[in-house]
VEXDREN-2710 file (C-alpha; in Angstrom, 1 decimal):
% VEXDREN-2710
k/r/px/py/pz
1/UNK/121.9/108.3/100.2
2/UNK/118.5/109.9/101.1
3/UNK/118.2/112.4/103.9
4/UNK/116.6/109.3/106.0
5/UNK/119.2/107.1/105.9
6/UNK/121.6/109.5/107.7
7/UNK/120.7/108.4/111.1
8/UNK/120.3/105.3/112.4
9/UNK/117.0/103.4/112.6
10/UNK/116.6/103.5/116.1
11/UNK/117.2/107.6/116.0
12/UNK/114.6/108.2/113.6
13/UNK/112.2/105.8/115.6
14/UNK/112.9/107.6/119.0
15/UNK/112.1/110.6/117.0
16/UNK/108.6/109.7/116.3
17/UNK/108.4/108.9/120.0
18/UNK/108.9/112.2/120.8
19/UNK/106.9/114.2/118.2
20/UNK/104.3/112.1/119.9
21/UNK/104.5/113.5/123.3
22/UNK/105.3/117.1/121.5
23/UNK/102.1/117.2/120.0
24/UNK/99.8/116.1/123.1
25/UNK/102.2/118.4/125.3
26/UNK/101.5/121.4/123.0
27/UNK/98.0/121.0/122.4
28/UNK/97.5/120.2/126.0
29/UNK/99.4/124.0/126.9
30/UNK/97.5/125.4/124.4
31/UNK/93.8/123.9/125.6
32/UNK/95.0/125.3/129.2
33/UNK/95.8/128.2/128.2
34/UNK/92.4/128.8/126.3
35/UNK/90.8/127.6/129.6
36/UNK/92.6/130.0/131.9
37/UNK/91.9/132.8/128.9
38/UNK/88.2/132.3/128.5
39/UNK/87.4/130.1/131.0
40/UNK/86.1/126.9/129.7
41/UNK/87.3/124.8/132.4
42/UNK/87.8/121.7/131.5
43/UNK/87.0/121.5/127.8
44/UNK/89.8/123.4/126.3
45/UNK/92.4/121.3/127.7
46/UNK/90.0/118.2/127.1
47/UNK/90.5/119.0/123.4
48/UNK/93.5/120.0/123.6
49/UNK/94.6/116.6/124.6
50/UNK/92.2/114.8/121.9
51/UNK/93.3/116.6/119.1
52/UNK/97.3/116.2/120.2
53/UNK/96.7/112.7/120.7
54/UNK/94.9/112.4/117.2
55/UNK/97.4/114.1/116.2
56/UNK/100.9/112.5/117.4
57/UNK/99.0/108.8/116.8
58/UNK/98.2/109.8/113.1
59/UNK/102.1/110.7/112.8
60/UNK/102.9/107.8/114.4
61/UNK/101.3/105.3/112.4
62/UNK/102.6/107.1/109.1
63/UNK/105.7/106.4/110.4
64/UNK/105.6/103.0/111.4
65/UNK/103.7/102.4/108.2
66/UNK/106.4/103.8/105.8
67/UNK/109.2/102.0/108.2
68/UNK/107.4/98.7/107.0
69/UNK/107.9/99.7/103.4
70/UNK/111.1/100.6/103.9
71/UNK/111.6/97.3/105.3
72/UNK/109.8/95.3/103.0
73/UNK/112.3/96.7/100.0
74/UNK/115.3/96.0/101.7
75/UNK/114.0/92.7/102.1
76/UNK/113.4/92.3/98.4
77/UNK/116.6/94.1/97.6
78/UNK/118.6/91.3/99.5
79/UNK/117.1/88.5/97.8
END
């Protein structure tokens, strides 16, 4: 059994979920926190937010995208 197959589907799915709003969360802290440090009002947290929703989507479609292969085997396996 591979390590992905030790929780259910809809676990590892909820995961990606959250690594999504992880990554624009933490870039978004980290863009404020450039602002109040240097004062670039509003650009750090602007790209902040761009590159943690480039980011989390990127992640997020690699997911989904190896899901669907996942899926597509099992279909063929069951045949």
């Amino acid at each position: 059994m591979s390590a992905d197959k030790r929780f259910p589907d809809w676990v590892r799915h909820s995961g990606v979920g959250l690594e999504l709003a992880g990554a624009v969360a933490g870039f978004a802290l980290v863009g404020y926190w450039i602002d109040r440090h240097y004062g670039t009002s509003p650009w750090g947290l602007v790209v902040g937010l761009v590159l943690g929703i480039v980011g989390g989507l990127y992640n997020f479609v690699r997911e989904a995208l190896q899901a669907t292969r996942e899926a597509q085997q099992e279909d063929r396996d069951g045949e």
